[in-house]
Structure formats: C-alpha cells, structure tokens
ROSE-4610 file (N, C-alpha, C; in Angstrom, 1 decimal, always signed):
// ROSE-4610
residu = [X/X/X/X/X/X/X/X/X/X/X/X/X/X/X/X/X/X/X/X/X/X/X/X/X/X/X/X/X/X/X/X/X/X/X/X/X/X/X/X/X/X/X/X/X/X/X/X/X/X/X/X/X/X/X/X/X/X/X/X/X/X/X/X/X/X/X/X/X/X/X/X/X/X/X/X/X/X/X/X/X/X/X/X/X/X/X/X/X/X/X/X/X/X/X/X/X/X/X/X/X/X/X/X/X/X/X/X/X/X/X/X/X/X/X/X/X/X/X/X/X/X/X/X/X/X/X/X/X/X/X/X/X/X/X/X/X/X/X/X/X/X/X/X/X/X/X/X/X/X/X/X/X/X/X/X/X/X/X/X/X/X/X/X/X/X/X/X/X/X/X/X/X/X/X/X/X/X/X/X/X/X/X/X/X/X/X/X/X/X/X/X/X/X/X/X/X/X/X/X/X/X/X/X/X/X/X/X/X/X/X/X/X/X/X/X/X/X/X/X/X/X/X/X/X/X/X/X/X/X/X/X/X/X/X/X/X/X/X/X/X/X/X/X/X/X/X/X/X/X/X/X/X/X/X/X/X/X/X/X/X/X/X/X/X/X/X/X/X/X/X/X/X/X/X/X/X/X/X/X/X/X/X/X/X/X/X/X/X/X/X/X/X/X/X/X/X/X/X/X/X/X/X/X/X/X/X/X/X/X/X/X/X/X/X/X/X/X/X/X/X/X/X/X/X/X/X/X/X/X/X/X/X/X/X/X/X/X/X/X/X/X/X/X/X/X/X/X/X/X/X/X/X/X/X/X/X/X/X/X/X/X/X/X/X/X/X/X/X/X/X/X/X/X/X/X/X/X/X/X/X/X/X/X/X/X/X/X/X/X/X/X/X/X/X/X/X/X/X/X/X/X/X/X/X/X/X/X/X/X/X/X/X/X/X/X/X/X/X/X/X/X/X/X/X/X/X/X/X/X/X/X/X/X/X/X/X/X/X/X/X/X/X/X/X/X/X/X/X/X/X/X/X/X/X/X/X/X/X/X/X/X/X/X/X/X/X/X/X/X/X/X/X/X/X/X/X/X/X/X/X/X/X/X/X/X/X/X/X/X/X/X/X/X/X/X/X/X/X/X/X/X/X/X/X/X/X/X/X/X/X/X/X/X/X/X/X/X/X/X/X/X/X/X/X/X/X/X/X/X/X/X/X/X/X/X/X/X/X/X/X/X/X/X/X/X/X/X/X/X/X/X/X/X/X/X/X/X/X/X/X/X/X/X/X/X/X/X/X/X/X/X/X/X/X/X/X/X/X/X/X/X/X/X/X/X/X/X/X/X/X/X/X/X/X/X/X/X/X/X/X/X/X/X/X/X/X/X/X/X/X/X]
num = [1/1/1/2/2/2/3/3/3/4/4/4/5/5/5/6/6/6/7/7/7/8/8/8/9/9/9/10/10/10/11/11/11/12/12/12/13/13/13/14/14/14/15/15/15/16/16/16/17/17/17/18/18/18/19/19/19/20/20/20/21/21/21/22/22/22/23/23/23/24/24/24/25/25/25/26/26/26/27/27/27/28/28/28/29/29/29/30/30/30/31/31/31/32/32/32/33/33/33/34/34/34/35/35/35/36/36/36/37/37/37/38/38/38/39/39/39/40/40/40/41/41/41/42/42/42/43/43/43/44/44/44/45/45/45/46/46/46/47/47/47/48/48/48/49/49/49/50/50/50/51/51/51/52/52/52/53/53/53/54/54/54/55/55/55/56/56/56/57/57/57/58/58/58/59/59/59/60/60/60/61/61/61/62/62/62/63/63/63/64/64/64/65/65/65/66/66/66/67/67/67/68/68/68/69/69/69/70/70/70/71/71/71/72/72/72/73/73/73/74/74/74/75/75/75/76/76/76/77/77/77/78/78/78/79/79/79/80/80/80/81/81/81/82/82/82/83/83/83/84/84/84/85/85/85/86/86/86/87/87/87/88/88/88/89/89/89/90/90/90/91/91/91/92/92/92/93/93/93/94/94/94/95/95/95/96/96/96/97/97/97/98/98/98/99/99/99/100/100/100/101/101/101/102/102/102/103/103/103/104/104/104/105/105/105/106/106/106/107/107/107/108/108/108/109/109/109/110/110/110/111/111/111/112/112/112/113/113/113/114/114/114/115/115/115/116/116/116/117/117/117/118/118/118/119/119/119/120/120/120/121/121/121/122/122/122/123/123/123/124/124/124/125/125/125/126/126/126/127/127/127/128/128/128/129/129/129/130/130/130/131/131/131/132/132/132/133/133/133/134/134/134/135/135/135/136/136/136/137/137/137/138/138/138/139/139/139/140/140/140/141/141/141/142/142/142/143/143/143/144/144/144/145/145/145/146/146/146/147/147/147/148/148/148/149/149/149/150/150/150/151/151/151/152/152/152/153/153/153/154/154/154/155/155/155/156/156/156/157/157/157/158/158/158/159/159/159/160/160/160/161/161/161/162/162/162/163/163/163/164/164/164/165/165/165/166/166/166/167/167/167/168/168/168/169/169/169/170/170/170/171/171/171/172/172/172/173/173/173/174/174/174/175/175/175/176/176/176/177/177/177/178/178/178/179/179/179/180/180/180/181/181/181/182/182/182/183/183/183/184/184/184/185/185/185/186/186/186/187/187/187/188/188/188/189/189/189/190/190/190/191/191/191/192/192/192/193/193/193/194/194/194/195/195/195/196/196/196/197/197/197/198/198/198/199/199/199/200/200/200/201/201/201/202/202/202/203/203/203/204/204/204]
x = [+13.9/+12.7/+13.0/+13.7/+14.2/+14.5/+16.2/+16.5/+15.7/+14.7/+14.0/+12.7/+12.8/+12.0/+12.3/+14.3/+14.4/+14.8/+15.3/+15.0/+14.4/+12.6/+11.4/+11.4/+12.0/+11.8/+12.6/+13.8/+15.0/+14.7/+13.9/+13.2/+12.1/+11.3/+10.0/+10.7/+11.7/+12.4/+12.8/+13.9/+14.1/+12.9/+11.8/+10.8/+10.4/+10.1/+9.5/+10.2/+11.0/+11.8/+12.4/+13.2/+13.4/+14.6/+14.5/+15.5/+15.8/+17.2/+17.2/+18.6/+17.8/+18.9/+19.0/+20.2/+20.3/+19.3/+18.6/+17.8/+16.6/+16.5/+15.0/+15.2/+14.0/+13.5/+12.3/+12.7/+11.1/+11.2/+9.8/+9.7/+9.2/+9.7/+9.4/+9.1/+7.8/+7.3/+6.7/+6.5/+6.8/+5.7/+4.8/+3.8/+3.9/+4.8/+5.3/+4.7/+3.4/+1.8/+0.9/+0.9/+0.0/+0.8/+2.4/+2.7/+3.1/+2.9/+2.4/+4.1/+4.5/+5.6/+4.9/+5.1/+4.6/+6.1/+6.5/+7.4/+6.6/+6.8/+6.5/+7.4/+7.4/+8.3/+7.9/+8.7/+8.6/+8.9/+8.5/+8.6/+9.2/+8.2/+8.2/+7.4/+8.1/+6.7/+6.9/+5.7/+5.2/+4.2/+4.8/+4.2/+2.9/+2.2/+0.6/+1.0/+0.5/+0.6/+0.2/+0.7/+0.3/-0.1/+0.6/+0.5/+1.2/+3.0/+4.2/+3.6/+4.6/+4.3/+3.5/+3.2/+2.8/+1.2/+1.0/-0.1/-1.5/-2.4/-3.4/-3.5/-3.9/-4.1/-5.3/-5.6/-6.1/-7.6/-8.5/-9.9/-10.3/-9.4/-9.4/-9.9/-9.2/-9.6/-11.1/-11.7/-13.0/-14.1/-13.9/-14.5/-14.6/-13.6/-13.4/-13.6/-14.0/-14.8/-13.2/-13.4/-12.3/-11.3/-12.2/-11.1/-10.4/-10.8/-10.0/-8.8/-7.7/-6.4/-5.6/-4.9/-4.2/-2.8/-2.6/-0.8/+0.5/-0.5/+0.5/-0.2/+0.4/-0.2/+1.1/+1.0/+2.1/+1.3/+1.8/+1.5/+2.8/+2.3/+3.5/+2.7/+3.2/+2.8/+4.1/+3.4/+4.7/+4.2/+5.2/+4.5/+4.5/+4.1/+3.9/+3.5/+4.4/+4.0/+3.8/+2.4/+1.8/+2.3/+3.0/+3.2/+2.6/+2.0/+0.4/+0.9/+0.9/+0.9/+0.5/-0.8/-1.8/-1.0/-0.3/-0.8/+0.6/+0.6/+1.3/+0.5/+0.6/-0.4/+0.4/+0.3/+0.9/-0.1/+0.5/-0.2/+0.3/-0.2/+0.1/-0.3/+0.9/-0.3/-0.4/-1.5/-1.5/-1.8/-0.6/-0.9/-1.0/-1.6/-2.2/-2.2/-1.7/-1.0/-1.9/-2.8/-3.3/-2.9/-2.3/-2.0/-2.9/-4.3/-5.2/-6.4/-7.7/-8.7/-9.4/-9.0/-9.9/-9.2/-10.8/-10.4/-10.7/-10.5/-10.8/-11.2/-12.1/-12.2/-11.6/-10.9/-10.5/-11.7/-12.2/-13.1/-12.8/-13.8/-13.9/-14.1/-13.6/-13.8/-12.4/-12.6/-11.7/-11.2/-10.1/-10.1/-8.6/-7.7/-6.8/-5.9/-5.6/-5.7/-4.7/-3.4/-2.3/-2.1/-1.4/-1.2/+0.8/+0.3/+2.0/+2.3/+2.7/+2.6/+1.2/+1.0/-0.5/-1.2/-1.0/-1.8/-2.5/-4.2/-4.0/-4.1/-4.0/-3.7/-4.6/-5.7/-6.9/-6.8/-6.7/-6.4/-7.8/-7.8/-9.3/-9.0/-9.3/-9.1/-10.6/-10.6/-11.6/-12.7/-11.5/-11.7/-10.3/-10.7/-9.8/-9.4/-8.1/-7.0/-6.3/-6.6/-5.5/-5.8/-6.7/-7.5/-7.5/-6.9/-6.6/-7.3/-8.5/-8.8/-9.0/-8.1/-8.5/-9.0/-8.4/-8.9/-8.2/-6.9/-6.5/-4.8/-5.2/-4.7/-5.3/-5.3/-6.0/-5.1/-5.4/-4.3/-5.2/-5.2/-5.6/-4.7/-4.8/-4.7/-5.1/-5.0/-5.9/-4.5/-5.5/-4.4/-4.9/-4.1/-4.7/-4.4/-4.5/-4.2/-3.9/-2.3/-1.5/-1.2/-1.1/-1.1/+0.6/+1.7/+2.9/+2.9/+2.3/+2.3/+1.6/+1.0/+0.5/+1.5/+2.3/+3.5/+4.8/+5.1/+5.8/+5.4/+4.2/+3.9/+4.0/+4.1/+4.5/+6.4/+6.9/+7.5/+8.6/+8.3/+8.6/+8.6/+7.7/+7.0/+8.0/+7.9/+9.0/+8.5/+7.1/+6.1/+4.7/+4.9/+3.6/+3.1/+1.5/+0.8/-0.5/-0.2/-1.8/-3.0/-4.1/-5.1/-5.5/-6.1/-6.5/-7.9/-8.9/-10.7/-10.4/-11.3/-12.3/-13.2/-13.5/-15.2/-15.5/-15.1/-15.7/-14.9/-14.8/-14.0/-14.5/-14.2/-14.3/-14.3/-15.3/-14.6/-15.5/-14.1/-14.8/-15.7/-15.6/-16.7/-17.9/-18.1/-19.1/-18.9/-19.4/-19.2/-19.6/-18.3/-18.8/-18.5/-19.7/-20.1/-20.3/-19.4/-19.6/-18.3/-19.0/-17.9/-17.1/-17.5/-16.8/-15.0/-13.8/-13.0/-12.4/-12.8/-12.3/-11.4/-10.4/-9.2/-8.0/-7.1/-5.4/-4.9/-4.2/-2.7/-1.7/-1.0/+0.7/+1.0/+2.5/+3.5/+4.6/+4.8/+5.6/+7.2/+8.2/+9.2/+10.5/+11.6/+12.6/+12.9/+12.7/+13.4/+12.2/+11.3/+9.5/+9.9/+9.7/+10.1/+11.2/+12.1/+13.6/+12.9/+12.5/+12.3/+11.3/+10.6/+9.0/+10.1/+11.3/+12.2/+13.3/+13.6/+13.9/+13.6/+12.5/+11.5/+11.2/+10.7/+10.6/+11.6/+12.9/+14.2/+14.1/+13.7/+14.3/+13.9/+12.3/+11.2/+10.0/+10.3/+9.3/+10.1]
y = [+25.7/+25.4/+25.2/+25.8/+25.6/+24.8/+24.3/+23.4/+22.3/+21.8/+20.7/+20.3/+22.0/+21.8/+21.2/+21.6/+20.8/+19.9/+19.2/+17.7/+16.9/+17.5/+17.1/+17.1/+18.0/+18.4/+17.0/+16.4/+15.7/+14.4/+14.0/+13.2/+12.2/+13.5/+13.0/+13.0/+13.2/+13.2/+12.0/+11.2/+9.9/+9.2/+9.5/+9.0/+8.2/+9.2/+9.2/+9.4/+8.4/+9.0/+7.8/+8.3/+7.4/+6.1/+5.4/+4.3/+3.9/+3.6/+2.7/+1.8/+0.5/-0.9/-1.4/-0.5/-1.5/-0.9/-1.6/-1.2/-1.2/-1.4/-1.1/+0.1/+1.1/+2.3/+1.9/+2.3/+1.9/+3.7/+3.8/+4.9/+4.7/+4.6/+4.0/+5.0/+5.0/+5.7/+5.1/+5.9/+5.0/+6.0/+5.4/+6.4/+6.0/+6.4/+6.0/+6.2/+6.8/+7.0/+5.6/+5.1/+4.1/+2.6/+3.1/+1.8/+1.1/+2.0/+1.2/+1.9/+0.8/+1.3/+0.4/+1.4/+1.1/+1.4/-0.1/+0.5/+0.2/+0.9/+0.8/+0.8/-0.1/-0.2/+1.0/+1.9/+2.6/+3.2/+3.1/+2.9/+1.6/+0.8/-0.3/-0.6/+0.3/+0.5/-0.4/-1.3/-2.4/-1.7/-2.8/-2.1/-2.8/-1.8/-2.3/-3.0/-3.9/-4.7/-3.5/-3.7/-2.3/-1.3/-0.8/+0.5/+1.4/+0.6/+1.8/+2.7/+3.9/+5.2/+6.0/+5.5/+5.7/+5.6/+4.8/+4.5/+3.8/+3.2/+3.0/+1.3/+0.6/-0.2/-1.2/-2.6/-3.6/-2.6/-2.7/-2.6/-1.7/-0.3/+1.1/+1.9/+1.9/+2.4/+2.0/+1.0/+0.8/+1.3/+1.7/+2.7/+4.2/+4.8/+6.0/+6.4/+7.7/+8.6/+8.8/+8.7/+9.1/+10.0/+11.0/+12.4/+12.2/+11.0/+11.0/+10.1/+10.4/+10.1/+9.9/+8.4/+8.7/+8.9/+9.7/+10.2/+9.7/+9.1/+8.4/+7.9/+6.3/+5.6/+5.1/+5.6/+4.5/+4.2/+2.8/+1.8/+1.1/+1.6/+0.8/-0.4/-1.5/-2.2/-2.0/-1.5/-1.7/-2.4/-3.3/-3.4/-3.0/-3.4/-2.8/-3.4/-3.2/-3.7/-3.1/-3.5/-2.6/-3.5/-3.0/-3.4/-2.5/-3.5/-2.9/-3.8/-2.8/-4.3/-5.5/-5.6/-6.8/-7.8/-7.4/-8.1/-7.3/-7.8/-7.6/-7.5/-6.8/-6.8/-6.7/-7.1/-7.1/-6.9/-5.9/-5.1/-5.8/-4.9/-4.7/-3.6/-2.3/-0.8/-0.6/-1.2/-0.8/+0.8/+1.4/+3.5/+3.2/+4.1/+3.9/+5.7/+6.1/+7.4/+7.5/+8.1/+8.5/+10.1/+10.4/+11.8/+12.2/+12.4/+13.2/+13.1/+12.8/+13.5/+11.6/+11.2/+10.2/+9.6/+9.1/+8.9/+7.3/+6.9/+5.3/+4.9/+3.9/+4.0/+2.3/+1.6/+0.8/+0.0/-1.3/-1.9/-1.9/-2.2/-2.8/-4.6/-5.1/-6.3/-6.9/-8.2/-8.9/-8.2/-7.6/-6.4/-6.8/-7.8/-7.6/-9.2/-9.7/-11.3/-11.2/-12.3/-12.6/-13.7/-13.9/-15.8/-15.9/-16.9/-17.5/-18.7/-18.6/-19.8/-19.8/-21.3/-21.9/-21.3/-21.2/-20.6/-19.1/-19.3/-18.0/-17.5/-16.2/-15.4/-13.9/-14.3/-13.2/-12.2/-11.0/-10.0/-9.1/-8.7/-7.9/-6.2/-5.8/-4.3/-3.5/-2.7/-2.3/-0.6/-0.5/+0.6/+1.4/+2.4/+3.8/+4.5/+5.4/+6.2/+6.9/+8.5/+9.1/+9.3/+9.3/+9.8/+11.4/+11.6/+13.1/+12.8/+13.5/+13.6/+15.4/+15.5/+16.5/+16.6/+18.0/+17.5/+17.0/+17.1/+16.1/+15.2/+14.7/+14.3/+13.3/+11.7/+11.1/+10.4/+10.4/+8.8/+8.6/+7.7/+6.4/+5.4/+4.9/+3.8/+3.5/+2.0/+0.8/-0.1/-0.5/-1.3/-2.5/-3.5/-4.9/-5.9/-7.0/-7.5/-8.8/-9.3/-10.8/-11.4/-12.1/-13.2/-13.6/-14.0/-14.7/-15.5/-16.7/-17.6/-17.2/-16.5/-15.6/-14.6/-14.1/-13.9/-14.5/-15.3/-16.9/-17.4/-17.5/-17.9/-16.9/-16.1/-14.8/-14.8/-14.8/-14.4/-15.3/-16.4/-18.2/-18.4/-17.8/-18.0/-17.5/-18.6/-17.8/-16.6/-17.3/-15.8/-15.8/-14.2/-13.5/-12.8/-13.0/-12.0/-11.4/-10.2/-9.4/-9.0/-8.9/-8.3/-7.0/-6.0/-4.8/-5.1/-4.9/-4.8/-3.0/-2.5/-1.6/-1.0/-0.4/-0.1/+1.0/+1.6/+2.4/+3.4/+4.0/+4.8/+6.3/+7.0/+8.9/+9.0/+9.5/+9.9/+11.4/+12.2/+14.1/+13.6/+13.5/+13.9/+12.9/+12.1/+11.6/+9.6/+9.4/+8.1/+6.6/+5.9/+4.9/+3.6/+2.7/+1.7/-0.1/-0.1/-1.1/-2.2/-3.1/-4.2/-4.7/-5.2/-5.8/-5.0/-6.0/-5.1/-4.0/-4.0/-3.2/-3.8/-3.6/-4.1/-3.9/-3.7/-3.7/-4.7/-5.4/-6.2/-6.4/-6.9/-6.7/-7.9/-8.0/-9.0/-8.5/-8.8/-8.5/-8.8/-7.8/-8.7/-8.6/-9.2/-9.8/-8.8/-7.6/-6.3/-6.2/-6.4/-6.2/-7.3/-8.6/-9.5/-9.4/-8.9/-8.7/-7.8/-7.0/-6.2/-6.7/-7.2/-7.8/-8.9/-10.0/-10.9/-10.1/-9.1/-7.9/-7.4/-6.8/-6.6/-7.6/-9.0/-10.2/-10.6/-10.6/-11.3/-9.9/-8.8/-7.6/-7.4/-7.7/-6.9/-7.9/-8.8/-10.1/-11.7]
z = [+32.1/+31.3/+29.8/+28.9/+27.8/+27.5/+28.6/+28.4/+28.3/+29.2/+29.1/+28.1/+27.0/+26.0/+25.0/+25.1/+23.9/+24.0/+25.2/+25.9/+25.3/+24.9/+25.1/+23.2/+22.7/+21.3/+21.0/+20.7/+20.9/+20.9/+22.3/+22.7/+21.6/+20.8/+20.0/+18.9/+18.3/+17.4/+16.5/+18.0/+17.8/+18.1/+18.6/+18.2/+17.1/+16.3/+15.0/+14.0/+13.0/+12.2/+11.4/+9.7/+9.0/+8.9/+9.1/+9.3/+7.6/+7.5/+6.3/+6.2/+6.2/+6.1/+4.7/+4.2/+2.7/+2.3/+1.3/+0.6/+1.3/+2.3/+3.0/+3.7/+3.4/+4.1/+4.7/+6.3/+6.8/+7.8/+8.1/+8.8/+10.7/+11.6/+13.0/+13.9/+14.1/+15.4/+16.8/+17.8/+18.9/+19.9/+20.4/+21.1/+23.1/+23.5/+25.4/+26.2/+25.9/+27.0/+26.4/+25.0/+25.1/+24.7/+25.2/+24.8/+23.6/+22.9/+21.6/+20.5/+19.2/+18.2/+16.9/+15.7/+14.4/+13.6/+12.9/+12.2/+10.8/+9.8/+8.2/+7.2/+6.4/+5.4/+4.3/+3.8/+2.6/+1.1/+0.4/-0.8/-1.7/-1.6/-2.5/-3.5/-4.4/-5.9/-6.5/-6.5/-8.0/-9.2/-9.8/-11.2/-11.4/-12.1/-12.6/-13.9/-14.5/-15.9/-17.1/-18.1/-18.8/-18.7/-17.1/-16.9/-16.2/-15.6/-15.3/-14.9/-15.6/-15.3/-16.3/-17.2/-18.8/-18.8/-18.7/-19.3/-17.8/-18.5/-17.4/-17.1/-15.4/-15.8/-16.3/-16.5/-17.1/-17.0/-18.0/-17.9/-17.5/-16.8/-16.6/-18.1/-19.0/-20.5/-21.0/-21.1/-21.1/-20.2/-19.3/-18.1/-18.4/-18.9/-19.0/-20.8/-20.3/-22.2/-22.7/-23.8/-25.2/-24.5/-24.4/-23.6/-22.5/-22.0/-20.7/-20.9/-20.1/-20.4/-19.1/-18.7/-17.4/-17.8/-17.2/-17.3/-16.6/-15.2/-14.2/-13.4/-13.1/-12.4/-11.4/-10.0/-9.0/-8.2/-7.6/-6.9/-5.6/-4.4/-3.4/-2.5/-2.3/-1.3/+0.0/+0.6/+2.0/+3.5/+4.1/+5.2/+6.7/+7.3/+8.1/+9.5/+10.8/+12.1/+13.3/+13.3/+15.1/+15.9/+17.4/+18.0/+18.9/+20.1/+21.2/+22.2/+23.8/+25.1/+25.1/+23.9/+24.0/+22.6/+21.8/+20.6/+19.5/+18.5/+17.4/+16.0/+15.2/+13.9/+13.1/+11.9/+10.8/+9.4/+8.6/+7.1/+6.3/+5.3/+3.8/+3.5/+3.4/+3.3/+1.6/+0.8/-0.6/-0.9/-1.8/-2.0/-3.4/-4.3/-5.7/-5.4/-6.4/-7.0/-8.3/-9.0/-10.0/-10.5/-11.3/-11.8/-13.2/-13.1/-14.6/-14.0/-15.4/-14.6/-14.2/-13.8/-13.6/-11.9/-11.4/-9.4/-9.3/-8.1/-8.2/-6.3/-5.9/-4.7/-4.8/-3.8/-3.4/-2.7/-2.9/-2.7/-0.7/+0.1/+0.9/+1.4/+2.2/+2.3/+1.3/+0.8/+0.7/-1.1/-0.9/-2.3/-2.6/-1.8/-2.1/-2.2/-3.7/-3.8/-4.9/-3.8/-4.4/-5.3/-6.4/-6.1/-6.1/-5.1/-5.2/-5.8/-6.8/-7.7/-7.6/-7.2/-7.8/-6.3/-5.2/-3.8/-3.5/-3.6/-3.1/-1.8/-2.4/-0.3/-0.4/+0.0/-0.1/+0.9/+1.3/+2.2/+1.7/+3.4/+3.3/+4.1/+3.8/+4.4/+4.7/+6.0/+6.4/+5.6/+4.8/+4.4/+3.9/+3.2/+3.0/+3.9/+3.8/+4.7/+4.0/+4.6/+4.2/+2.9/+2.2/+0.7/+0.2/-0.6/-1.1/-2.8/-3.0/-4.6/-4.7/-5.9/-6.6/-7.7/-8.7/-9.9/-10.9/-10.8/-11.3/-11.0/-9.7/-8.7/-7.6/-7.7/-6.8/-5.8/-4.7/-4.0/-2.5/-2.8/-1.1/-1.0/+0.1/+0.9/+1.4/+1.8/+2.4/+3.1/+4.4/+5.3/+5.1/+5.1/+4.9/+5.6/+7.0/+7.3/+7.2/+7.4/+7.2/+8.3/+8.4/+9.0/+8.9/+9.7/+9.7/+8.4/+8.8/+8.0/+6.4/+6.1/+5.0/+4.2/+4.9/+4.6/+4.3/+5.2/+4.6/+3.8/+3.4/+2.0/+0.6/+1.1/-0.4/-0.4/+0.4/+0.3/-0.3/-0.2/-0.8/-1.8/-2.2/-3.5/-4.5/-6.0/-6.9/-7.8/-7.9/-8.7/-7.4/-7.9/-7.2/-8.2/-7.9/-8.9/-8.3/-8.5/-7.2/-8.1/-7.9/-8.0/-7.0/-7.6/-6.3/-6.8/-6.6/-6.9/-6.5/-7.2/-7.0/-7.2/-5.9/-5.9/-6.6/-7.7/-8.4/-9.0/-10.2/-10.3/-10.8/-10.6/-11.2/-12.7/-13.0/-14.6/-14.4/-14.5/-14.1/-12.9/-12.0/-10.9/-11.0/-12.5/-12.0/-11.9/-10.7/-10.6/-11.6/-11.3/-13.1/-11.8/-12.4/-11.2/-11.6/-13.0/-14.3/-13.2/-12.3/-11.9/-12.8/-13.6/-14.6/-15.1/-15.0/-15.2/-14.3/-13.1/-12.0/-11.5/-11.7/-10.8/-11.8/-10.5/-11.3/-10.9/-11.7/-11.6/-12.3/-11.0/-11.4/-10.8/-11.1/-10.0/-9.5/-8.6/-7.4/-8.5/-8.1/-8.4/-7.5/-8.2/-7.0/-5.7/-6.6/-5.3/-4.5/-4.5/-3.6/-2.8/-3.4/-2.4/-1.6/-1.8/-1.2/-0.1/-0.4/+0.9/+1.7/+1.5/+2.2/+3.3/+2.2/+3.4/+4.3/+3.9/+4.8/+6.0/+5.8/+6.9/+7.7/+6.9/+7.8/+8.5/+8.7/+9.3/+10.2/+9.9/+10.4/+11.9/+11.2/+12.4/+12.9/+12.5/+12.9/+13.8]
C-alpha cells in the first residue's frame, strides 16, 4: 500500500511541474481523468512606459490624491496552451503586480490592444483570476484569447506596442471611476518576443 502511494505521489509530480528551455520557463500540467494538458509560459515581464519598477504608469498619477504614491509596478504577459480532447486554446495570461496603497480592476471585454507596426490585434478577456488585494499589495490576472494567426502576427512584427484598459482603480479603499486615462502601456521587447517565438516553435 505505501509503496503504491508513492507511486501515486511520483506519478502527480511529473505531472505538474517546471520546465525550462533556454530562456523559456513554462510551467506543464496534465489532468489524465479529463484528458486535458495546460502548458504556460513563465515569467515574461514587460515594462510599463514610465513606470519599471519605480514609478507609476501613463495617467495613473492624475487619478490618485497627492499622498498616494506607487512604489512598484510589474507586469508579465505569458502564454499559454489548453489542450482539451475537443480543441486547442491558446492565451495571453496578462499579471500586473502593484506594491502601495493604490488597487486597479482590469477591464472586461475587449481590454487588451496591441499594435504591430501599423496592425492592430484587439484581445478580449472574460474577466479576472486569481485576484489578491490588500492593503498595500494588489495583483490580478486576466486570460485573453489568440488566435494562431494573431500571434503570427505579433510575433513578426518589428515593433509592438500594448495598451491594458481599466475598469477602475482603488485609491484607499475608495473606488475612482474617471475613464479617461485608464490604461497602461508599454512595448514588448526583443526578449518578450523571443520567448512568445519560443513557445510558438515549441508548443504549437
């Protein structure tokens, strides 16, 4: 009986666990009652435009009172593939790391718009995941669904530049709801793409 528990321990192990090729870290789990394997790419932090690790980004400071102050802002795009008996899916998992006192909710619907070169490539997400706010401590996630060919096109591309929308942001607890100015952006750069054609040669 032991033996066969840690069989079973051993077993779920290599299940679930971190792979890394070169510079790509993805994390692969594998569920053998429904069928189903998610591999995710991990840790591929882009920068916000005027706002690294330092400071805040685009039109965030106009939202927020004098006293408030962001101390850290990270940002990952990684991607990501369901694989299902029926079908194949493919992400974009956007994570937004806020460290002080100010929170932010990630729009729903179409919240997530690239350009590659002159093309854009609009991504819509159903909602938030996996949302942790304290007090001074925020982070979500949003899954966003691409398309092959939507991805061949970012990944081609010699510049990329993203937009995030959102739907509202914290300042102390109370919610600030001014559209105007809501969003972060950044551009992708050569090592983001690197890993995005990575993942694509890898696992698609």
């Amino acid at each position: 009986m032991m033996r066969l528990m840690i069989t079973a321990v051993m077993l779920s192990i290599s299940m679930a666990g971190v792979a890394q090729s070169g510079k790509l870290k993805v994390n692969k789990t594998q569920d053998k009652f429904e069928g189903t394997e998610t591999v995710t790419m991990e840790g591929n932090k882009v920068t916000i435009d005027g706002a690294a690790e330092s400071a805040v980004a685009k039109g965030l400071l106009g939202l927020l009172s004098g006293n408030v102050q962001i101390s850290r802002i990270r940002t990952e795009m990684n991607l990501e593939k369901h694989t299902t008996p029926q079908a194949q899916e493919l992400s974009v998992i956007v994570t937004i790391e806020i460290k002080d006192d100010a929170g932010f909710y990630i729009d729903n619907g179409e919240s997530l718009i690239f350009l590659a070169d002159s093309e854009r490539v609009a991504l819509s997400t159903q909602g938030e995941f996996g949302t942790e706010r304290g007090y001074k401590e925020h982070k979500t996630n949003a899954r966003y669904a691409i398309t092959k060919e939507q991805l061949q096109t970012l990944i081609h591309a010699e510049n990329i530049s993203f937009r995030i929308l959102n739907g509202g942001f914290m300042e102390r607890n109370e919610e600030v709801r001014d559209k105007d100015g809501q969003y972060f952006e950044g551009e992708l750069s050569e090592k983001n793409v690197a890993r995005w054609r990575e993942f694509a040669r890898t696992y698609l």
